[in-house]
Legacy VTK file of the C-alpha trace (Angstrom):
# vtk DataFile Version 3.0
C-alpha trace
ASCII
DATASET POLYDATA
POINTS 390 float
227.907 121.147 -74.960
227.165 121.275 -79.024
224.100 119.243 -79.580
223.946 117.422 -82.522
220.881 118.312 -85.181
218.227 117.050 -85.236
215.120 116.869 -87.978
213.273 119.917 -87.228
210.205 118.214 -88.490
210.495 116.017 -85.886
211.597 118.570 -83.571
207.883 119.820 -84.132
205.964 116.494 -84.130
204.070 116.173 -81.026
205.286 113.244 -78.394
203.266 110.221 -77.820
200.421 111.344 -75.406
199.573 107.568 -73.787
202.921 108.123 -71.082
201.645 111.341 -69.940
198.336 109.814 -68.962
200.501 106.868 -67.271
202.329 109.597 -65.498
198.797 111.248 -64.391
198.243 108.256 -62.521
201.384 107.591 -60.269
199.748 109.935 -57.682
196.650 108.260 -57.321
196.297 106.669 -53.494
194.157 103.898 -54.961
191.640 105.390 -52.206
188.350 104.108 -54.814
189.858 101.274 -55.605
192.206 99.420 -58.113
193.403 101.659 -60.763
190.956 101.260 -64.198
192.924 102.100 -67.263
190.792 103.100 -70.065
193.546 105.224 -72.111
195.048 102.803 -74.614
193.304 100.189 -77.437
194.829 97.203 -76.220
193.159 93.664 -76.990
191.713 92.776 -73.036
192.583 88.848 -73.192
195.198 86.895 -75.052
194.326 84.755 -77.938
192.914 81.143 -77.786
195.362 78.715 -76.218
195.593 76.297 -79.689
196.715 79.841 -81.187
199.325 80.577 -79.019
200.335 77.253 -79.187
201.356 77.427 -82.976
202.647 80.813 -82.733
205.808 79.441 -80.342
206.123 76.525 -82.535
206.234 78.764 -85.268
208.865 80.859 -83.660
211.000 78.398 -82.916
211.694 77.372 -86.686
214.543 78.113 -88.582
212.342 79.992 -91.334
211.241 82.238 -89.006
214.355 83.198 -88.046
215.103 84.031 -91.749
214.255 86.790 -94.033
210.945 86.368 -96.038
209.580 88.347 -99.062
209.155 92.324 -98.848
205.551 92.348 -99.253
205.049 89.452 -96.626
204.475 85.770 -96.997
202.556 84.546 -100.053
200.060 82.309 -97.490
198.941 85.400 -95.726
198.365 87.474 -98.812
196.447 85.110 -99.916
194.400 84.134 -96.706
193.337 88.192 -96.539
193.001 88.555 -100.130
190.222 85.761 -99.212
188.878 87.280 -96.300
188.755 90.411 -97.939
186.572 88.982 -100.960
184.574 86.876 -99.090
183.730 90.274 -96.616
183.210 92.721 -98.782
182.082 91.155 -101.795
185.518 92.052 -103.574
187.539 90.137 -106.402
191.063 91.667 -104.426
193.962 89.296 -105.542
197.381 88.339 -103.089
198.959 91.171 -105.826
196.868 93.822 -104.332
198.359 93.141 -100.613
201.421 94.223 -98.697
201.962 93.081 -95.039
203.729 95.687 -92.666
204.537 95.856 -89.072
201.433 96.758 -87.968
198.559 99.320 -89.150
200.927 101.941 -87.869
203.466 101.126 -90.575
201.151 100.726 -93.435
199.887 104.196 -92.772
203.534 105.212 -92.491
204.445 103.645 -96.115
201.138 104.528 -97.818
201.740 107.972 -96.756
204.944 107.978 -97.811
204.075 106.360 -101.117
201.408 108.804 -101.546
202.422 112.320 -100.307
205.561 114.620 -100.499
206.545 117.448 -98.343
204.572 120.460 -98.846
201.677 118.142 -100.033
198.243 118.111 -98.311
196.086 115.391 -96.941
192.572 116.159 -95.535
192.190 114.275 -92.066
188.922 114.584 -90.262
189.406 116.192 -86.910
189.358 114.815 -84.101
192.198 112.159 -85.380
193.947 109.200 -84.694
197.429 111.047 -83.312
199.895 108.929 -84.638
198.465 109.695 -88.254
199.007 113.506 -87.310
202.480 112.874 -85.965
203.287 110.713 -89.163
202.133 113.550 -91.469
203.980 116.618 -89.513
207.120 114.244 -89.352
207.284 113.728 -92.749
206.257 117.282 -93.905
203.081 116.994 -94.793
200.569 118.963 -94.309
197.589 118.114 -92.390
194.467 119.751 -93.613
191.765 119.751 -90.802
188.238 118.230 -91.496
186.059 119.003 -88.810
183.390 115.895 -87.641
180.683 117.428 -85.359
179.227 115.893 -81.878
176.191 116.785 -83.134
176.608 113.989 -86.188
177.981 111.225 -84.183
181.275 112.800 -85.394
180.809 111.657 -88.772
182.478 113.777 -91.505
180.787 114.503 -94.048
182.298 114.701 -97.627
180.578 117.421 -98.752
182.423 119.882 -96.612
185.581 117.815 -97.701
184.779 118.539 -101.462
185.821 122.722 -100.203
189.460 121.893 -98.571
190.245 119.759 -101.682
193.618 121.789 -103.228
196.006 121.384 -105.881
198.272 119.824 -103.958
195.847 117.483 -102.505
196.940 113.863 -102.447
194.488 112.120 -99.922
191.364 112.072 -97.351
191.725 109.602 -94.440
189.177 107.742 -92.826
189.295 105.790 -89.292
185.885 103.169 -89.402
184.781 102.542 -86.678
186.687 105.304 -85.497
189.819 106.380 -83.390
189.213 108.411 -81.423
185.662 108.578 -81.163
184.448 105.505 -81.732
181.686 106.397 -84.792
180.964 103.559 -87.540
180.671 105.918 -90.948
177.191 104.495 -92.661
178.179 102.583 -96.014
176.739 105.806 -98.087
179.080 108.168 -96.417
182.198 106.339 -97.383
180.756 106.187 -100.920
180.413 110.101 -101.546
183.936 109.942 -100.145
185.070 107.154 -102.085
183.263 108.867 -105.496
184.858 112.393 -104.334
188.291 110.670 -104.386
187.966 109.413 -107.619
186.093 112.578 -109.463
189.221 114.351 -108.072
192.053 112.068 -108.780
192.983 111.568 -105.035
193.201 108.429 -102.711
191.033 107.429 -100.242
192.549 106.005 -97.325
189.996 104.059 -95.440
191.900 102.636 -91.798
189.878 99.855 -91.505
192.008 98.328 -88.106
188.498 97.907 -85.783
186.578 96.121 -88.706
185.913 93.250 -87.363
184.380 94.833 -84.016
181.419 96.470 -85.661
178.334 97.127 -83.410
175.183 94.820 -83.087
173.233 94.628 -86.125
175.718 96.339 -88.524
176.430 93.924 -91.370
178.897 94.725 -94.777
180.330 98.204 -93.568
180.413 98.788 -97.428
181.345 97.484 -100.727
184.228 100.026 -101.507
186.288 96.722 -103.019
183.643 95.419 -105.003
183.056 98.264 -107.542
185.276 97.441 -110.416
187.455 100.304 -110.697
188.331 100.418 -106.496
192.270 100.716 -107.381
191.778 104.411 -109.161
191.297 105.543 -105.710
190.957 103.706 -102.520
193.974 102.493 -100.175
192.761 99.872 -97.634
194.360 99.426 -94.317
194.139 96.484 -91.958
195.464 95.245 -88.112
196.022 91.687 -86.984
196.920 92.937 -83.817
193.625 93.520 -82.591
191.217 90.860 -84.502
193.505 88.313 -83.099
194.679 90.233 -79.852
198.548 89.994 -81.069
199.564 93.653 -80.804
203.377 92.241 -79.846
203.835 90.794 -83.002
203.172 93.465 -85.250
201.057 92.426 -88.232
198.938 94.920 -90.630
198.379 95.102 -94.168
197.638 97.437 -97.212
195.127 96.737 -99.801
195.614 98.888 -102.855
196.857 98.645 -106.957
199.166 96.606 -107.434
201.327 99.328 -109.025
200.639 101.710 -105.669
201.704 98.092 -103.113
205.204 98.030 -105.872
206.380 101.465 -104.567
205.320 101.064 -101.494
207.773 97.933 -101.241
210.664 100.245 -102.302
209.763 102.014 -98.467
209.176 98.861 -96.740
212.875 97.631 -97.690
214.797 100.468 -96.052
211.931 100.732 -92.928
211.682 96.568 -92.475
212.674 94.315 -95.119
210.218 91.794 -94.215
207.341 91.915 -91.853
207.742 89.871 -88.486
207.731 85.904 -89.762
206.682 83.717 -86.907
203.007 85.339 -87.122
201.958 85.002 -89.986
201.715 81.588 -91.387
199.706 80.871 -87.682
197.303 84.308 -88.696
196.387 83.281 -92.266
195.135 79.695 -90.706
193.538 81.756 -87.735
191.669 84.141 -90.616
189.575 81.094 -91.306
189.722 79.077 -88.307
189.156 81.532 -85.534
186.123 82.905 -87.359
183.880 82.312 -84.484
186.433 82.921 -81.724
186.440 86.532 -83.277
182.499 86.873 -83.506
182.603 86.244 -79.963
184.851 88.560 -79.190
183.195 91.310 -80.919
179.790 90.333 -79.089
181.666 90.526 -75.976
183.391 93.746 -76.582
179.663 95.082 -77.801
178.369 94.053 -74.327
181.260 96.242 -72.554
179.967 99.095 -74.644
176.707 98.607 -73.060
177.746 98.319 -69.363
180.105 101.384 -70.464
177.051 103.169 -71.552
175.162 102.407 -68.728
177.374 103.840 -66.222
177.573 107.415 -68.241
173.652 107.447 -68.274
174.754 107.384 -63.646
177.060 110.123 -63.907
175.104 113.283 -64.604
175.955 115.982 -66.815
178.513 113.037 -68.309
177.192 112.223 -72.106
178.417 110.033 -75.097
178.628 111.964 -78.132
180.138 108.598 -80.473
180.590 105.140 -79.163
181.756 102.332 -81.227
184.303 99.525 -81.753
186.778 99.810 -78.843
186.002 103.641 -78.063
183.687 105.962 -76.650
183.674 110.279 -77.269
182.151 111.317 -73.667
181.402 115.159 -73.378
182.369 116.095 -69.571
180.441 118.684 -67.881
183.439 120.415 -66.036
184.370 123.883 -66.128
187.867 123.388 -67.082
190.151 121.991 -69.917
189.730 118.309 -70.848
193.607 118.053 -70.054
192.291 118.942 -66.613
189.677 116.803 -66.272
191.640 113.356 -67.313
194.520 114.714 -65.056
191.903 115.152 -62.209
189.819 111.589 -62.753
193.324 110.037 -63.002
195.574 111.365 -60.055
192.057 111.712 -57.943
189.712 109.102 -59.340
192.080 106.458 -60.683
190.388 106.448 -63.809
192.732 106.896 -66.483
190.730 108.109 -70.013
192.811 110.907 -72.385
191.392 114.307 -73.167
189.922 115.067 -76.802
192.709 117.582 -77.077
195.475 114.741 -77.466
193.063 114.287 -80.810
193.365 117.827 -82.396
192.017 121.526 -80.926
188.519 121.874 -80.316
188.369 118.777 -78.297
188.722 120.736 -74.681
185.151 119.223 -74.014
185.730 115.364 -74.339
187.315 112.399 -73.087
188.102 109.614 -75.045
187.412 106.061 -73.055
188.592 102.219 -74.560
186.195 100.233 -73.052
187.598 97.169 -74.843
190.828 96.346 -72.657
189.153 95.410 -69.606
187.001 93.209 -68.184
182.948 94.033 -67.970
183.695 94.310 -64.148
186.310 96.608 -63.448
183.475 98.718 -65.458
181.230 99.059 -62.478
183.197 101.290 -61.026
183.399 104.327 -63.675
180.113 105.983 -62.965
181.539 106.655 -58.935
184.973 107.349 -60.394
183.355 110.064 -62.607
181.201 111.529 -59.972
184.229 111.618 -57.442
185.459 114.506 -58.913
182.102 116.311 -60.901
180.021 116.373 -58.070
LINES 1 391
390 0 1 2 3 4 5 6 7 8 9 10 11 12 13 14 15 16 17 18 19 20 21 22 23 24 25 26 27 28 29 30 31 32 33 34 35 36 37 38 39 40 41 42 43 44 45 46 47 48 49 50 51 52 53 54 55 56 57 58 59 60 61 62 63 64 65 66 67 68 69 70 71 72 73 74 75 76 77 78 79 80 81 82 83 84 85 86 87 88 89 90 91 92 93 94 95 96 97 98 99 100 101 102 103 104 105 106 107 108 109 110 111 112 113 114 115 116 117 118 119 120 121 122 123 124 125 126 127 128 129 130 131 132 133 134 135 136 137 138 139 140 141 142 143 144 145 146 147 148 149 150 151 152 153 154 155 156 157 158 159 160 161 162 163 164 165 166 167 168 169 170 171 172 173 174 175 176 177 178 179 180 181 182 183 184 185 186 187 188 189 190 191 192 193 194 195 196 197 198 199 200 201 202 203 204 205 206 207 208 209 210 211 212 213 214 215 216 217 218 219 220 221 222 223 224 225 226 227 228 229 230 231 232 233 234 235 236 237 238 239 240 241 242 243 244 245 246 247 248 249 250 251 252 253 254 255 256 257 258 259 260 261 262 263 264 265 266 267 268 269 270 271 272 273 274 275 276 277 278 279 280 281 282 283 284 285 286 287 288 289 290 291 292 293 294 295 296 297 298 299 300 301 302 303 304 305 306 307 308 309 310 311 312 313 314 315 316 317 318 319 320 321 322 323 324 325 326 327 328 329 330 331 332 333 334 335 336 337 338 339 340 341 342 343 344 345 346 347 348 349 350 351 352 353 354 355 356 357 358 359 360 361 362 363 364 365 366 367 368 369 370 371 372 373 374 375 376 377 378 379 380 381 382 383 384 385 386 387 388 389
């Protein structure tokens, strides 16, 4: 039968990995125990109940129902815009804000704002895979910055300074990081920031875990405050997992208001509008679940404890970055890291995903999210580890 075409871009784009770990799992006998699913960044408890509350009233109103500006609702814009400056020290205005279906999206649309085929964009390695996919899908080429275990995976931007090209449009940054969990100090993402700008190129800093920084780290930097931050730096934000709302779809970009006017020319053919219910209920949650979100970040910093606590039981198991919702945990197996999540999932019924989903040169770690379960069904991973290491 004659197939119809298909992109051949897309053709090449790798699949979503987080179903073949699912798949992994469906042979597990449940012999330790209840399966323990550490593969996917997923908020571990709903919202508070006064929260949820307004978000069905909300949907149940005729204006959500309706369409609503491109660039999202003016009273969002403006409660990030004051987040934002009251954070990081900034003077950002509701002008320098878009609102997208999730952080996904405003990667999508920055890219495409950004970037044409056959352009390049520098993305530290290991990475976030559904920035790869969105580059290869597009056409774009991904140029490889390799962050070493032996630096808390923290790139540095020196080395980016050498794969900078003529057609060179960007450098992405995850902080704290996907996959590996590392927090980039404030002076790293300043040489990177000041290499953007010396080269006429945009820094795209994914900020989606900010607001689950570990103990003791205060403003991760002050990017937004220096006067002339639209030159070079792109911004991007998640609702979904500040406010544990992943179903509804909320991120945002933070850039010059000339760079968020094109990037509304995208987000009318990919959206129109952002989701509507949401987001009047999230811009009186920025201010009013303040302390609802500190102590979820304390609580998802004492899961990376317990987490840490049962890699120091399982010997020749080691955390090479930890932060946020992940950890990077070197495995001391003799075999791919494929073959190791395969083997702890289908064996162990421990479900993690191999540093290779991440980019090559990963075959030696796991990546664990700690942050979507509860401290106790932690107890178990230091047996579940040694079930099939020895």
């Amino acid at each position: 039968m004659t197939q119809i075409a298909v992109n051949p871009l897309l053709v090449a784009t790798d699949v979503p990995p987080i179903p073949a770990a699912g798949a992994w799992a469906k042979a597990y006998d449940g012999a330790l125990g209840p399966l323990i699913n550490l593969a996917q960044a997923v908020p571990g408890a709903p919202p508070p109940a006064d929260f949820l509350e307004k978000l069905a009233a909300a949907a149940g109103t005729g204006a959500a129902a309706a369409y609503g500006p491109i660039q999202g609702d003016a009273v969002l814009r403006e409660a990030l815009a004051a987040d934002i400056n009251s954070f990081y020290g900034a003077a950002v205005s509701a002008q320098n804000i878009t609102i997208t279906a999730g952080c996904n999206q405003a990667f999508f649309v920055t890219m495409m704002a950004l970037a044409a085929a056959g352009d390049d964009v520098i993305l530290p390695a290991p990475w976030y895979f559904n920035h790869k996919m969105t580059l290869d899908m597009l056409g774009i080429r991904a140029t490889p910055l390799p962050a070493q275990a032996q630096n808390g995976f923290v790139p540095s931007a020196g080395e980016a300074r050498a794969l900078i090209g003529p057609r060179t449009r960007a450098i992405v940054l995850v902080s704290p990081n996907n996959p590996t969990g590392a927090t980039y100090p404030a002076e790293v993402l300043a040489a990177f920031a000041a290499l953007a700008k010396e080269k006429n190129i945009a820094l795209v800093l994914d900020e989606t875990y900010r607001d689950f920084l570990p103990e003791g780290w205060g403003q991760p930097h002050q990017l937004l405050a220096v006067p002339d931050w639209e030159s070079h730096l792109v911004q991007l934000y998640s609702f979904s997992k500040a406010y544990a709302i992943p179903g509804h779809r909320l991120g945002s970009v933070t850039a010059a208001p000339a760079l968020i006017d094109e990037i509304a020319k995208v987000l009318d053919c990919v959206q129109i509008c952002p989701p509507r219910a949401a987001q009047g209920v999230v811009a009186w949650a920025i201010p009013a679940l303040a302390g609802w979100r500190e102590e979820t970040r304390a609580s998802i910093n004492a899961r990376a404890r317990l987490f840490a606590e049962q890699i120091a039981a399982a010997p020749g198991w080691s955390i090479s970055a930890m932060g946020a919702y992940f950890a990077f945990v070197r495995h001391p197996l003799q075999m791919s890291g494929e073959a190791v999540a395969e083997q702890l999932a289908s064996k162990a019924g421990l479900i993690a995903l191999p540093g290779s989903f991440f980019g090559p040169g990963q075959e030696s770690h796991l990546r664990f999210a700690f942050a979507n379960v509860e401290a106790a069904q932690l107890a178990p991973v230091a047996k579940r580890l040694r079930a099939i290491s020895g």
